[in-house]
Every structure is written in C-alpha cells, then in structure tokens.
NULUM-829956 format. One line per 2 residues: number of its first residue (from 1); their letters; for each residue x, y, z of C-alpha. Coordinates in steps of 0.1 Angstrom, whole numbers. Layout:
NUM) a) X,Y,Z ~ ...
***
This chain:
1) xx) -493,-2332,-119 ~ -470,-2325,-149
3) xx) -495,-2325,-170 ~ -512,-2295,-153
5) xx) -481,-2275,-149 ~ -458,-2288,-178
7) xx) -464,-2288,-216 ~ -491,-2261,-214
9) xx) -504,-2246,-241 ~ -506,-2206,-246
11) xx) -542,-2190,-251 ~ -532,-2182,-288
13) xx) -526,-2213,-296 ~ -552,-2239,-316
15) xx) -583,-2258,-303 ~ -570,-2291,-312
17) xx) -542,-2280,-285 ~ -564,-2271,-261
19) xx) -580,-2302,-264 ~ -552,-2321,-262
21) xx) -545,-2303,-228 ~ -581,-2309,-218
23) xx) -578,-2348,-222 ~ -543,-2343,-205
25) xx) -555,-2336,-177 ~ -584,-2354,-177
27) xx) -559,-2385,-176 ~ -545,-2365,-146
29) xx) -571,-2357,-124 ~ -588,-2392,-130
31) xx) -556,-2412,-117 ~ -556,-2386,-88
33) xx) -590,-2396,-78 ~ -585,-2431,-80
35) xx) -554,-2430,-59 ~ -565,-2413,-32
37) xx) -595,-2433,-30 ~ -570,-2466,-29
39) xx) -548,-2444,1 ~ -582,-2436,20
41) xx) -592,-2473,18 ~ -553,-2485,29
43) xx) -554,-2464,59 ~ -593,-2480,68
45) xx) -572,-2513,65 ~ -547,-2499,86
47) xx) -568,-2488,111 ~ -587,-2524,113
49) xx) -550,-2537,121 ~ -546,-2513,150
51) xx) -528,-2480,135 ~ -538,-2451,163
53) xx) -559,-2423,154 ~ -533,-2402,160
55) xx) -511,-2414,134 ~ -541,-2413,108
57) xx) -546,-2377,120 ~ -509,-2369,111
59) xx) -509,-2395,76 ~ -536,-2374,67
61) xx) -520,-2343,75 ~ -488,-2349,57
63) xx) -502,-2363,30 ~ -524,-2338,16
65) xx) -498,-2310,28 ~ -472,-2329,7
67) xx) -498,-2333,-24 ~ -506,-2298,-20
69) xx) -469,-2285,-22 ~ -456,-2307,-51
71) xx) -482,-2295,-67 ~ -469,-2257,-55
73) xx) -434,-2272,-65 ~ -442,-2286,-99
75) xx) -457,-2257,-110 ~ -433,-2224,-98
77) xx) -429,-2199,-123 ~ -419,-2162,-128
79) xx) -440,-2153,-159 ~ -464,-2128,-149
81) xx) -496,-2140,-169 ~ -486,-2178,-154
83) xx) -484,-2160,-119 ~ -516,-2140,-122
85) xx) -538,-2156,-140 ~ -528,-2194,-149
87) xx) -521,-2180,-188 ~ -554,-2178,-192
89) xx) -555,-2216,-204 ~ -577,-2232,-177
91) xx) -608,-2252,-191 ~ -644,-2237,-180
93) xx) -654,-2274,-162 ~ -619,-2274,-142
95) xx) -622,-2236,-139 ~ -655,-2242,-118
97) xx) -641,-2268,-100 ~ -613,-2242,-86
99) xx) -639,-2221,-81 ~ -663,-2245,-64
101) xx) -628,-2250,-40 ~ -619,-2212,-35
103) xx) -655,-2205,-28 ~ -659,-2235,-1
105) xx) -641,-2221,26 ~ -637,-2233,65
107) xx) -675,-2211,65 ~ -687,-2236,38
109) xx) -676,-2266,53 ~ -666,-2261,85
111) xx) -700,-2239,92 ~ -729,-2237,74
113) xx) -744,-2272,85 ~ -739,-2260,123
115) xx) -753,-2226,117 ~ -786,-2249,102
117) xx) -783,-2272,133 ~ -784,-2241,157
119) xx) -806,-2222,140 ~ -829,-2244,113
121) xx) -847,-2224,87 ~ -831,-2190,94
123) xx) -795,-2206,85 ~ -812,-2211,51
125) xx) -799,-2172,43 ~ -766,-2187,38
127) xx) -774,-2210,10 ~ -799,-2189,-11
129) xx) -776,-2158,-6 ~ -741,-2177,-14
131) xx) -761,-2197,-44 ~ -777,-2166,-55
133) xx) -749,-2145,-60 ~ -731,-2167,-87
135) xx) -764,-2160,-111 ~ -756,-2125,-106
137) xx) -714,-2132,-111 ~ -727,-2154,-145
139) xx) -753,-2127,-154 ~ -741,-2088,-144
141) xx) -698,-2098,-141 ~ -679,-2126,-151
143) xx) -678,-2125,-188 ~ -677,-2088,-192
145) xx) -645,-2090,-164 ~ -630,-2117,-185
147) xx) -635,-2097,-218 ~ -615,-2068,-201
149) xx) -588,-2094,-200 ~ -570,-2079,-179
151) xx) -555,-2093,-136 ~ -570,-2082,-112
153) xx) -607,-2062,-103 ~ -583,-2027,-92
155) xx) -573,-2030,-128 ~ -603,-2028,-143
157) xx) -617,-2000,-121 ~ -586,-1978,-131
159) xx) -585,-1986,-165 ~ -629,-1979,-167
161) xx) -628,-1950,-146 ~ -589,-1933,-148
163) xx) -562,-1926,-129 ~ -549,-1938,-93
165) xx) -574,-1933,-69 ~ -604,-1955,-84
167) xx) -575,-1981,-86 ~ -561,-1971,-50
169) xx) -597,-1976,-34 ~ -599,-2009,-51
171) xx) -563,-2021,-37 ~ -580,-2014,1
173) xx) -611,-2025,-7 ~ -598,-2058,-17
175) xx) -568,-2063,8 ~ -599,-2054,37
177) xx) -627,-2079,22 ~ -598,-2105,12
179) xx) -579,-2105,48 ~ -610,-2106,71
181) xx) -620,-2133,53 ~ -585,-2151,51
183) xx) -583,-2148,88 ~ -614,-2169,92
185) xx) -597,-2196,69 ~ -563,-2197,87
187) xx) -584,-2201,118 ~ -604,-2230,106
189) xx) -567,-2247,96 ~ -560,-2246,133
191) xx) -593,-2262,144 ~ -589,-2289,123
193) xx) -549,-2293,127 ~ -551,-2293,161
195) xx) -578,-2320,159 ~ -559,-2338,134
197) xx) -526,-2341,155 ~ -534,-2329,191
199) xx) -507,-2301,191 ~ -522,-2269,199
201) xx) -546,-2246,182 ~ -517,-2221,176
203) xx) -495,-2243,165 ~ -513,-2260,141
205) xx) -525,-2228,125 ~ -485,-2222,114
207) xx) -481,-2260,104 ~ -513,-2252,84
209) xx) -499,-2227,68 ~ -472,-2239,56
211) xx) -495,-2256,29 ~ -512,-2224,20
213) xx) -475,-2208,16 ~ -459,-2237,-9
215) xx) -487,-2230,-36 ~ -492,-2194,-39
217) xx) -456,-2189,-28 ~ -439,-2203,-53
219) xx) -463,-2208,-85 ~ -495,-2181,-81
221) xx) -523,-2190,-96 ~ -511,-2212,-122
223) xx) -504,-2235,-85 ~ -532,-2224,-67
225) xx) -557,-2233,-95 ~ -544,-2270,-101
227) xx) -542,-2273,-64 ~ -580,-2265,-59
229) xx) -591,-2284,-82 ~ -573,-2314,-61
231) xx) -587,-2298,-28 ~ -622,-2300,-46
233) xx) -622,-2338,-51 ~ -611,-2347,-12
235) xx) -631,-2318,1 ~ -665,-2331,-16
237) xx) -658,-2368,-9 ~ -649,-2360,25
239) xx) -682,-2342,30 ~ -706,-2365,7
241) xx) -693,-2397,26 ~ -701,-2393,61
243) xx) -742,-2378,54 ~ -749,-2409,30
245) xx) -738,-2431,57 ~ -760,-2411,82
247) xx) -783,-2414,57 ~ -787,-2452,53
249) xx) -778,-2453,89 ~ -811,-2438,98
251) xx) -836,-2441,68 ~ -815,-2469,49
253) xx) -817,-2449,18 ~ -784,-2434,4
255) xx) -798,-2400,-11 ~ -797,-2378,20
257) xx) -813,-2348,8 ~ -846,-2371,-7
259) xx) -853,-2377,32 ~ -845,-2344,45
261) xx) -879,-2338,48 ~ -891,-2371,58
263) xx) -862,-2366,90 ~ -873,-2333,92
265) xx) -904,-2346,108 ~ -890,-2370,135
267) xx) -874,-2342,147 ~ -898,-2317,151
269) xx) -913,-2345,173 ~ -883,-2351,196
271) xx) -884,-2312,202 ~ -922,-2314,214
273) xx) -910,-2348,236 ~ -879,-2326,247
275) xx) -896,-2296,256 ~ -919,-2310,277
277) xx) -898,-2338,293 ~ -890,-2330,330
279) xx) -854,-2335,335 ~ -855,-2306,304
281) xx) -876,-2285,330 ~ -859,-2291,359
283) xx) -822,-2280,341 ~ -840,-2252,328
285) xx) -851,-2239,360 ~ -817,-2243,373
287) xx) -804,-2222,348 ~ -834,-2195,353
289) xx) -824,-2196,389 ~ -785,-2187,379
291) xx) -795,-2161,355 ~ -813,-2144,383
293) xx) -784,-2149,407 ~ -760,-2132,381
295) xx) -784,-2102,378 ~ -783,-2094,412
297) xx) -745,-2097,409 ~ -745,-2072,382
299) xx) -763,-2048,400 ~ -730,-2042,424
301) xx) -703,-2063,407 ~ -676,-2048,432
303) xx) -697,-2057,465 ~ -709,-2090,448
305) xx) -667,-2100,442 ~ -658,-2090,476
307) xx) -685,-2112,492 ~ -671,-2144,465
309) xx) -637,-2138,476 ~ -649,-2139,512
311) xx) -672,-2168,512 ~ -647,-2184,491
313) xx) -616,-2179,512 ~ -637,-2188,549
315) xx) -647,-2225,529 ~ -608,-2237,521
317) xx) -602,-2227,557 ~ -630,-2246,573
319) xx) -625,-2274,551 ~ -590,-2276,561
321) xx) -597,-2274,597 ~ -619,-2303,596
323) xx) -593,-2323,578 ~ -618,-2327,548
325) xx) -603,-2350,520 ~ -577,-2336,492
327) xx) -603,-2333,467 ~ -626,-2314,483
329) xx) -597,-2290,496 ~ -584,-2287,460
331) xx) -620,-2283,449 ~ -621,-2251,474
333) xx) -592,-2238,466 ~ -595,-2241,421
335) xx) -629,-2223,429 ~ -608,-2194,451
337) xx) -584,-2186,423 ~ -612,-2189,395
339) xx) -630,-2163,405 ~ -624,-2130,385
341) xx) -595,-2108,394 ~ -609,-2073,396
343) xx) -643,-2058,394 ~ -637,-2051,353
345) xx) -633,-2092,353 ~ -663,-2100,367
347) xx) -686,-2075,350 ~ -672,-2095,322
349) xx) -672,-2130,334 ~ -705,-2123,348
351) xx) -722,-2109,318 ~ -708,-2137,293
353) xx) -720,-2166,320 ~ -755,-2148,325
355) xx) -757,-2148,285 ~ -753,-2185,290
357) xx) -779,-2191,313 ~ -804,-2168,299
359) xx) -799,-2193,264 ~ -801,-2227,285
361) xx) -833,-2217,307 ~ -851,-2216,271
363) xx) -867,-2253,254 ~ -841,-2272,233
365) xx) -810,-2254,248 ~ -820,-2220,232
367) xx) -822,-2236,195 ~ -857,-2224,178
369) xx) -880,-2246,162 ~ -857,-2265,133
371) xx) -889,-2261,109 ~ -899,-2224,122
373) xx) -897,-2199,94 ~ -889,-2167,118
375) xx) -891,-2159,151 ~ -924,-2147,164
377) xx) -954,-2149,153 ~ -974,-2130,126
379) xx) -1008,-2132,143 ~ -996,-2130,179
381) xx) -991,-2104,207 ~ -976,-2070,193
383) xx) -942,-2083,210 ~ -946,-2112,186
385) xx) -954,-2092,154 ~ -926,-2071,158
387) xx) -897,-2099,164 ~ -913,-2121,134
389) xx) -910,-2087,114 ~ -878,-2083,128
391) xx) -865,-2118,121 ~ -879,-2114,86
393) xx) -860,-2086,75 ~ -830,-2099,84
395) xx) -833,-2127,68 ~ -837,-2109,36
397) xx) -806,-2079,47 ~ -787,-2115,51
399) xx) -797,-2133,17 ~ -790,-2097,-3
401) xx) -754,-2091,16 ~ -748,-2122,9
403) xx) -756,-2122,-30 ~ -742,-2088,-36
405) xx) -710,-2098,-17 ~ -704,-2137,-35
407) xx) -709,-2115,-65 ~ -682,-2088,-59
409) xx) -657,-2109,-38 ~ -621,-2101,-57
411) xx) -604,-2138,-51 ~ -639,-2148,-74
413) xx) -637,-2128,-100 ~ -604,-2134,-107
415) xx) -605,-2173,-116 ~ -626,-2159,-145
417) xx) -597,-2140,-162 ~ -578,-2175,-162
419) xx) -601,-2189,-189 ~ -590,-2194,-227
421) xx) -623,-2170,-237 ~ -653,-2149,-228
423) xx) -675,-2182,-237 ~ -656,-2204,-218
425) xx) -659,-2177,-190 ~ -696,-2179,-190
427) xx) -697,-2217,-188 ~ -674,-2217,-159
429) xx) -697,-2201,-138 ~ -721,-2224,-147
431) xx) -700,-2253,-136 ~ -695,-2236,-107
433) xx) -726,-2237,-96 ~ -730,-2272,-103
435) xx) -700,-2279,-81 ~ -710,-2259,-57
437) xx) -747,-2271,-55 ~ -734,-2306,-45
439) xx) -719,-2293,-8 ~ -747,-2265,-7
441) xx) -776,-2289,-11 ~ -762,-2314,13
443) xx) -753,-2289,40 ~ -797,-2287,52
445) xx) -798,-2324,53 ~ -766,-2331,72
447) xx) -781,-2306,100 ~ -814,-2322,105
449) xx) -796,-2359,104 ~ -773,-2346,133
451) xx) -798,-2329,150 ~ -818,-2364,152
453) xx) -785,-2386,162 ~ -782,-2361,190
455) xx) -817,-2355,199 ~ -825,-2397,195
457) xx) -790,-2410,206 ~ -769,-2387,229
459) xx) -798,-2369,245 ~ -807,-2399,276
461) xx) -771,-2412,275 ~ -755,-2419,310
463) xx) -726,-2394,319 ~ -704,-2425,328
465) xx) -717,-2439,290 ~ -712,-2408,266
467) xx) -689,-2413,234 ~ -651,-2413,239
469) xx) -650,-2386,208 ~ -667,-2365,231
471) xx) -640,-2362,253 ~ -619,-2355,223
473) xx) -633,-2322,209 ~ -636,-2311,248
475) xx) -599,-2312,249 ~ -592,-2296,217
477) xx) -609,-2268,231 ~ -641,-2268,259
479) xx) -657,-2234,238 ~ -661,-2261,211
481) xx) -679,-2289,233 ~ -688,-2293,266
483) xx) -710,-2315,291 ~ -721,-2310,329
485) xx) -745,-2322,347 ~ -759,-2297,361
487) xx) -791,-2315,384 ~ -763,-2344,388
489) xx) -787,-2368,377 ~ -765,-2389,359
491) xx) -784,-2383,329 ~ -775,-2360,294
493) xx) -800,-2332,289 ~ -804,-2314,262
495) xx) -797,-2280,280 ~ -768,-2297,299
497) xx) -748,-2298,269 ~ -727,-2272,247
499) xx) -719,-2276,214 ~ -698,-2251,190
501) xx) -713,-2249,155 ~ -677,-2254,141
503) xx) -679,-2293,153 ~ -709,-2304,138
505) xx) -697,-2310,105 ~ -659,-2320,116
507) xx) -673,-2347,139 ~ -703,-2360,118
509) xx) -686,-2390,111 ~ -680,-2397,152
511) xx) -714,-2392,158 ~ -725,-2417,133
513) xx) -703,-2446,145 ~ -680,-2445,112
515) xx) -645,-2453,119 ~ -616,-2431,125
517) xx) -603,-2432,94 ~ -636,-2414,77
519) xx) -632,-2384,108 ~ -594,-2382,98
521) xx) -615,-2374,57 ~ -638,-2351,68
523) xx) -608,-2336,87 ~ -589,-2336,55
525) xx) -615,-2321,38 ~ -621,-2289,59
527) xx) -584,-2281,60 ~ -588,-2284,19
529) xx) -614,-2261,18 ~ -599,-2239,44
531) xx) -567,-2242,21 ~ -581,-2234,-10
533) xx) -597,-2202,-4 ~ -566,-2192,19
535) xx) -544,-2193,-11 ~ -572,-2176,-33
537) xx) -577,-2146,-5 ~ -537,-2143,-1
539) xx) -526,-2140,-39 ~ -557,-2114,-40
541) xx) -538,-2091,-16 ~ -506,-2097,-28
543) xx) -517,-2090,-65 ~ -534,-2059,-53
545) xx) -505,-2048,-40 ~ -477,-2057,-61
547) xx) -491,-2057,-95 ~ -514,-2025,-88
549) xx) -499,-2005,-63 ~ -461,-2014,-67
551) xx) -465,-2017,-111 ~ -494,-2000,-118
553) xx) -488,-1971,-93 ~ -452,-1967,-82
555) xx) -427,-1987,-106 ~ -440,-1987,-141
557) xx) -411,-2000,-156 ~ -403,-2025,-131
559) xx) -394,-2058,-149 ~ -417,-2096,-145
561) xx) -391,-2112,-123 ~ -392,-2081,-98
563) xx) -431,-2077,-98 ~ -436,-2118,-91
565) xx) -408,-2115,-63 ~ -422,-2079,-45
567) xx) -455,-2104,-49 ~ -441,-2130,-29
569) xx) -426,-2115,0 ~ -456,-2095,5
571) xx) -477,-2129,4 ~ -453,-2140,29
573) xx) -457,-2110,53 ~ -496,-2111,49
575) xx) -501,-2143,57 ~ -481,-2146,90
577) xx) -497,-2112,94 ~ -531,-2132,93
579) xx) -521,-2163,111 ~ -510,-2139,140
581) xx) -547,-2123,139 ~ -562,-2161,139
583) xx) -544,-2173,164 ~ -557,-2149,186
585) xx) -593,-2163,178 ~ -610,-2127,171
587) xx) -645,-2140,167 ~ -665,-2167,148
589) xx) -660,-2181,117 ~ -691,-2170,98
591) xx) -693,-2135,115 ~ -656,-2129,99
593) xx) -667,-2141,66 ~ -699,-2126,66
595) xx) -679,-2094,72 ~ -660,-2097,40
597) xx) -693,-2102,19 ~ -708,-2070,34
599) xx) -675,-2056,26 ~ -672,-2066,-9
601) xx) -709,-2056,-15 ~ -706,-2023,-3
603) xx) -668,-2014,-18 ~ -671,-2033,-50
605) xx) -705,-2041,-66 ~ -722,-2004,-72
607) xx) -685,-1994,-86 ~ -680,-2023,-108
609) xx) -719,-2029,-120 ~ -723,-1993,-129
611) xx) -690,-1993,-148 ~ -699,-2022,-170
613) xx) -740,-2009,-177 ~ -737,-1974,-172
615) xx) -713,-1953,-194 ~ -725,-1920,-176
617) xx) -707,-1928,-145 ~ -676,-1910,-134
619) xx) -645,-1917,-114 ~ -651,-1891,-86
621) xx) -681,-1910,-85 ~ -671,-1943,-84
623) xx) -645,-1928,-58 ~ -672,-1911,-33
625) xx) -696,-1941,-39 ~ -670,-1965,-29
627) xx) -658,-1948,-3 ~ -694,-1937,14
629) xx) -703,-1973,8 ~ -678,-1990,26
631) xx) -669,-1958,53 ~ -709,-1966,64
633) xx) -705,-2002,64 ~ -678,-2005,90
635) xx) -692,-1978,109 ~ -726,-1996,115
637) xx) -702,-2027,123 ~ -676,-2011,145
639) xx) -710,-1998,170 ~ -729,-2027,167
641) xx) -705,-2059,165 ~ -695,-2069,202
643) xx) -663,-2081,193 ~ -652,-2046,167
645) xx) -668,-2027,199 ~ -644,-2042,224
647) xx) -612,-2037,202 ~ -621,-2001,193
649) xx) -631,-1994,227 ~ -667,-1982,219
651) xx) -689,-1975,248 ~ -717,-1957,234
653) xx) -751,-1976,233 ~ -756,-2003,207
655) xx) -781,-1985,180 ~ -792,-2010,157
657) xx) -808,-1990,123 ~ -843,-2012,116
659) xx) -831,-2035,139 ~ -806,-2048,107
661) xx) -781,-2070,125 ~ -741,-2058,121
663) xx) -730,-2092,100 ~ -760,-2077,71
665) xx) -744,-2040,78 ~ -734,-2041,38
667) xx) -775,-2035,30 ~ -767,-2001,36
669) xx) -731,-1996,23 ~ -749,-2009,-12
671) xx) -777,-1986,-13 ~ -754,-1957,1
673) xx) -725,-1964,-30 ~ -753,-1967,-60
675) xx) -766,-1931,-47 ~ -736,-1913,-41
677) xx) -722,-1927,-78 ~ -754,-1919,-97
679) xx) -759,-1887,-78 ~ -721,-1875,-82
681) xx) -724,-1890,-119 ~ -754,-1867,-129
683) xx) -736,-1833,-112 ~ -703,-1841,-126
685) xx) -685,-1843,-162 ~ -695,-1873,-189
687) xx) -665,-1892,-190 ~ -648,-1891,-226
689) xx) -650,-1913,-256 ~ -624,-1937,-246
691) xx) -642,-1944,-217 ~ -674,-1948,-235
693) xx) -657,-1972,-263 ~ -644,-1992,-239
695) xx) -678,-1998,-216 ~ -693,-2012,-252
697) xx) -663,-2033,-257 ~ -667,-2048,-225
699) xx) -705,-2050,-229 ~ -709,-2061,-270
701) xx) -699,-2097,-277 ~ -684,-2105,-309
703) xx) -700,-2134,-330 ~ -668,-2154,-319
705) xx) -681,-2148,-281 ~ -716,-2158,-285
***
C-alpha cells in the first residue's frame, strides 16, 4: 500500500501528477484484488483438505485485521491536512469507493436484507431513504462543503454563522449522531467476531476493535480512506458471492435481482400453503393459548409468582420421592430456579414472553405478506383504514428521516473535503452512488431468496435432521436463533422457529449449502463494513473535539503535532467508551442507526442547507433552530423508545404524535429547526457582508469548477 500512503502528491501540485498517482494506485488496488481473491481460493483448498472452520474463522480474522493495520501503519502521519482530510488528494472514483465503505455499515450489511425478510415491502424505506439522500448530498451539500475547503461540518457552521456557539452546537450534534451510530458498528464487530472465532460476544467486540484503533489511531483519514477502499472490495465480494450462488442455486440464472420478482412469486405461494397448513394452526393456537395464560398472570403478577414458585417447588419434591430419573429431577429443578426472582422480574419476563406469543399466534410467524405494500387495508373495516394509513405515513416519516439524515451525517460529508477539487467533489458522489447501488440493489433479492430456502427447505425438516449451522448461531447467542418444538411433533414449523434479522445475511451462505470458507467471507465482509464506518464515526468525534473545541475554541495557537496527539487519545477514550456501551447490547442495530439519521436530520440539515441557500439567516438562528430541532427529537424518542424509556426511567404513558414511530422521531426535529431559523432569521439582525460574500463564494462556481 505504499503507493497510497507514500510518494503522494500535494493538491497544488500538476494534473499530470495526479495522474500519475491515479495510475499508482490503480496498479495498487488491482494486485490487492487479485490477491485476495488467490487467499480466498487457498483457504477453499484448504478447507477441501480438512482445515476446521474454526481456523478459517480466525485466518480470516487475522488476516483482514493485519491488512487493515499495515495499512494504519504504512500510512501514520502528524500533518494536520494528511490527518483530517487525506491532503485533499483522493481521486473522485476511490473517493466514492471510501464512501460506498463508510456508508455500509454493520446496518447495511449486517441488516437491511433481514429487516426485508421480516418485514417485505415496508423494509423498502431503508433503501429509497439511504439512496435518496446522496441525490440530496450531490445536489444541496457536497460541492458547496468541499468549496468551503475547510475539516470538519462545525467548521463551516462557525465560520458561516460566527462565533463559538453555532460551532459548539455542531461539536454535540456530531459527537451524539456520530457515537450512537458507532455503537451500533462496534456491536456488529462482536456479532461477527464472536462467530468468526467462538470466543464471546464481549470479547470479540475489543479484538474487533483493535482494527478500528490501528487506522484512525495512527494515520486519520489519510489511513482510514485507503483502508476503506480495501474494506470496499472484500465487503462487496463477500456480499455479491453468496446471492449469485443462491441465485443459480434456485433459478440457475446468475443475475439475482433479474429474478427477484420471478422468486417473489413462489413465495407469496408458500405463504398461502403455510398459512393454511395445519401443523401452522395447531402451533399457532398453542401460542394463542399461552398468550392468554400470560394475561391472566399479568393481572396479579405477585399472586401468579407465588403460585409458580409453589407448584414448582411441590413437583421436584414429588418427583424425588418417587425416585423419578435424573433428568426429569434436573428438569424440575432448572425450571424452579428459572422462574423470575421478584414480582418486578416477572412483570418483565412475563410481558417480553407474552410479546412473543402474541407474534407467533399470527400466519407466517408474525411476518406480513412479503409482497404487501402496508398494513391494512384501504377499502376495509375503519380498523383497517386507519392502520394502512398508519403504516403509510410511516413509511414516508421513515424514507424522509432517512434522506435528510444520509444527507447531513458528519463522517459523510467529510470524505468530500479529501478531494483534489469542487468537480472532483461532485463526481465522487456520483461514484458513490454507483458503489453503493451494487449492495443496495442486491439487499431485496437476497431477502426473498432466503425467505424461499427457508420457507421451501427448512420449514418440514425433522428436528433430529436440521442443519448443523443451526446449532452454531444458537450458541453464539439464542436471541439470534432458536428452535423448539413446541406440539413435539418432530416436525419445523414456521412459527416454531426464531430468527434474529442480524443472521440472515451473516449465514446466507450456510443456508445455501456453500462451504465454510464462503461464511468465513461474508463474515469478513460485515466486520469490513462494520470497520469502515467505525473508523469514519470515531475520527468524526475526535475531529470535533480536538480540532474544533480544543484548536478552534480553547488553544488557538496550539501547534500540528499537539492537535493530531489531543486527537488521538480522545479517539482512544471514545472508542472504548463505545465498545463498553456495545458490549452491553443497548438495542438493535438498525434502531441505533436509525437514531443517528434522525439525529443528523434534525441537528444538521436546516442549519447547514439554509447557510449555504439562504444568506438572511442568522447564528442565533441557526443556534435556536438547531437546538429546538434536536431538543424535540430526543424527547419524542426518550417517551416513546422502550429501550431510552427503560434507561431514563420514564413511566408516563407512551404518546405517539400521528402515530409517527420513535426511530422516524427526526420528521419533526426537521420541520421544528427550518421554523425556528427562518422565524428567528426574519426578527433578528441581517448578518453582515462577510457573511454574505462568503454564502456566494460557497454558492458561485468559478469556470475552473464547472
């Protein structure tokens, strides 16, 4: 990788350089590819001759840690334009590959193919709102932020609307959006470590992490960006691979999303045979029966405990008396000690299994209709016009969080002040789209060709006959997967098993009969992606707070060396700061993420769309408007999100505002931040001239720009 950290040339100097360095690392990137293409293909060999999958878990591991960190190694530096922004010299087409990487997190490619599978056309909100938003990056950001030419999103809202506190509300803004979403990332290195190597969750979140710490620790971005551009090519080969052969596997054509549609079909008639099949009913109507058995526990959890405890305790003592065998005794006694401790336990327990039930006494294990626009029905009973309404608008709050959010996320806006020009910022968002398109386009067909392995293959499969990989994911944690049978007929029903959207993508290639070697891939390539936008997220807070808080805020005069080393350590404390928070699994992937977009949207876009269009708006505006934007936004979140309720301790009823859901809560933190800017705007000051030359500096290309 010399070639990408050595030798480089600056942004002043000639084309024919940058050329030069374009071919550079062409040559690179290309022996890159082929190589680990020849080590993917050596362990498949390796495996044929009997190397154990645990040992291609941990190659595979170790190797792509080790790539990652000489890469980290290679290119260390102290310069402060290397650090922040890779010296501005990065071509637009490997630009948008780093971008397609620190966009395509653990959510990405960990779960947006089992959000589809659980929840078909609704899941669709992801793609359109996530694609959507880089039109508006290309379109309303990107080159006007490159233009400014200066490091970081903070900067350019102090220097556009003056002095500290715009600046100051961008540094929390950013370390908020940047660390719930960095959380989610570390937590999706644990998943996949741990299912890698077998060593725990926890542990493998810090082995994980010692990946993410080598690149941005020692060389910034100038590191992170040649590293994601790496992570790009295993991350979209690990995820093309295992769909084409799921593809030809089931159509025999080798373009999965040409027969997404045709598959599409098949299964909406396995969920007509499923619903109606009768060992389908009769687990359903076990499940009906439980619910109903948990509601009346509910009703008097404290009397309901006490009678468990009782019946529970007068069973291991009869069994014992009648010298029944071990197993039956432990069996009594593991069910004694399971139940909940106190009455707070088993309103909890209780409520959580009930939620359970209610899901699994519904057709296809709770799942709607894969082909089903929205829930309801637009022509039905009142009941059903008002939850397809419902289901409607959400879809929409999703898809224009989601936009507004991709297009105001800081770690994104940043890789466009690493290109050589304005121009060459404009067609790296273009490229980014394109490598971004190639995972995002995939993702629908890859749920519906799932969905039909398990609906065709595992659904019918004896207990005593189910897949060994099974097994696996059970033991890496039972949340993730899990199996009972539950009218102990022998049989898998739909409704008899559980399966974590975090899997479906991670063991794709299991479920398809492809060997080991392609899982240990797909592995590889979720804890790139996870990797890539960790170390994006991480030098975003430790920018924000080194170079504008510490420089820009408190230490003017401090010197390069001191700014990249205050940066470092405080990269260090934030990400075991972060890993700490994962390992405690807070809540799902794409809730955390989904989080950061709303948060993004509702902090960043108003401020920073205004500031570029608008030369009337003021920095008490942009203040208020930030601060309304994102003080509403948490709010609706922190009464409405179960797992923000339970660690704030809110008790108060669940009030949900149109019925919006709490991961689309931004909605109104946008509309809130445009109102209170404009309206504040209007009653306040014009800003001055300087303010208004430099909005048409940013905004009026020169001919050179065009």
């Amino acid at each position: 990788m010399s070639g990408a950290s050595e030798g480089s040339p600056g942004p002043a100097e000639s084309l024919s350089a940058r050329r030069a360095f374009r071919r550079n690392l062409d040559k690179v990137y290309g022996w890159y590819t082929a190589g680990f293409l020849v080590f993917v293909l050596a362990l498949a060999v390796f495996e044929q001759m009997g190397l154990s999958r645990r040992w291609i878990g941990i190659i595979f591991l170790l190797a792509t840690l080790l790539l990652y960190a000489g890469i980290g190694i290679m290119s260390r530096t102290t310069d402060a334009v290397e650090y922040y922004v890779a010296g501005r010299r990065v071509p637009a087409v490997y630009n948008g590959m780093a971008t397609g990487a620190d966009w395509m997190s653990a959510a990405s490619f960990i779960s947006l193919a089992g959000t589809l599978y659980l929840t078909g056309y609704s899941g669709l909100a992801f793609i359109m709102g996530w694609t959507g938003g880089y039109c508006l990056v290309a379109l309303f950001l990107a080159p006007y932020l490159r233009k400014f030419g200066q490091f970081t999103i903070p900067d350019f809202l102090g220097a556009r609307y003056g002095g500290n506190v715009p600046r100051f509300l961008g540094i929390l803004a950013a370390i908020l959006c940047s660390f719930t979403y960095v959380v989610a990332q570390i937590y999706g290195v644990g998943l996949i470590t741990s299912r890698l190597t077998g060593v725990a969750f926890e542990l493998g979140i810090f082995l994980g992490l010692g990946g993410i710490l080598v690149c941005s620790f020692l060389g910034g971005m100038r590191a992170v960006t040649w590293t994601q551009v790496t992570q790009y090519i295993v991350l979209i080969t690990a995820y093309l691979l295992p769909v084409i052969w799921l593809s030809v596997k089931q159509t025999g054509v080798p373009v999965p999303q040409a027969i997404y549609g045709f598959q599409l079909e098949k299964v909406t008639a396995l969920e007509k045979r499923l619903t109606a099949d009768p060992g389908e009913v009769e687990v359903r109507e076990i499940f009906r029966k439980r619910s109903a058995e948990l509601a009346e526990k509910l009703k008097d959890p404290r009397a309901a405990l006490r009678s468990d405890k009782s019946d529970a305790v007068k069973r291991s003592a009869e069994l014992k008396a009648a010298h029944a065998p071990d197993s039956d005794i432990v069996a009594a006694e593991k069910a004694l000690y399971g139940l909940p401790k106190d009455e707070a336990a088993a309103l909890k327990t209780w409520t959580a299994a009930r939620a359970v039930a209610d899901a699994k006494a519904k057709p296809l294990n709770g799942m709607p209709l894969h082909g089903q626009q929205f829930s309801g029905d637009p022509k039905g009973t009142p009941a059903e016009q008002l939850e397809f309404e419902v289901s409607r608008r959400n879809f929409l709050a999703l898809i224009f969080c989601l936009m507004l959010g991709t297009a105001a996320l800081p770690h994104i806006l940043m890789r466009y002040y690493t290109t050589p020009s304005v121009k060459e910022a404009r067609e790296s968002v273009s490229w980014s789209l394109f490598f971004i398109f190639l995972l995002y386009f995939t993702a629908p067909a890859l749920a519906v060709l799932v969905k039909y392995e398990v609906f065709q293959v595992l659904v019918g499969t004896p207990f005593d006959q189910l897949p060994q990989w099974m097994l696996a994911w059970s033991k890496v944690d039972p949340n993730l997967l899990s199996v009972v049978d539950v009218n102990h007929d022998n049989i898998l029903q739909l409704n008899e098993l559980s399966i974590d959207g975090d899997i479906i993508v991670l063991a794709t290639p299991e479920i398809g009969g492809l060997p080991y070697v392609v899982s240990g891939l797909v592995a590889a390539g979720g804890l790139a992606a996870a990797l890539s936008t960790a170390d994006g997220l991480l030098l975003t807070i430790a920018s924000a707070l080194s170079h504008d808080l510490y420089y820009k805020m408190i230490d003017p005069n401090a010197s390069t060396a001191r700014r990249v080393t205050i940066s470092k350590v405080l990269l260090l404390i934030v990400a075991l700061s972060a890993a700490y928070l994962a390992a405690q699994k807070p809540a799902d992937i794409l809730f955390l993420v989904s989080a950061a977009f709303s948060f993004a949207a509702a902090a960043f876009f108003p401020a920073l769309t205004l500031g570029i269009f608008w030369k009337r708006a003021t920095g008490l505006a942009a203040s208020l408007g930030m601060v309304f934007g994102l003080g509403i936004t948490f709010f609706y979140m922190l009464t409405t999100q179960p797992w923000l309720r339970h660690i704030f301790g809110v008790t108060s009823p669940v009030v949900l505002w149109w019925d919006i859901q709490p991961i689309s809560a931004g909605v109104f933190g946008v509309v809130l931040g445009f109102i209170v800017i404009v309206v504040v705007s209007l009653l306040t000051p014009a800003p001055g001239k300087a303010v208004e030359d430099l909005v048409d500096f940013v905004r009026y290309p020169r001919l050179d720009e065009q």
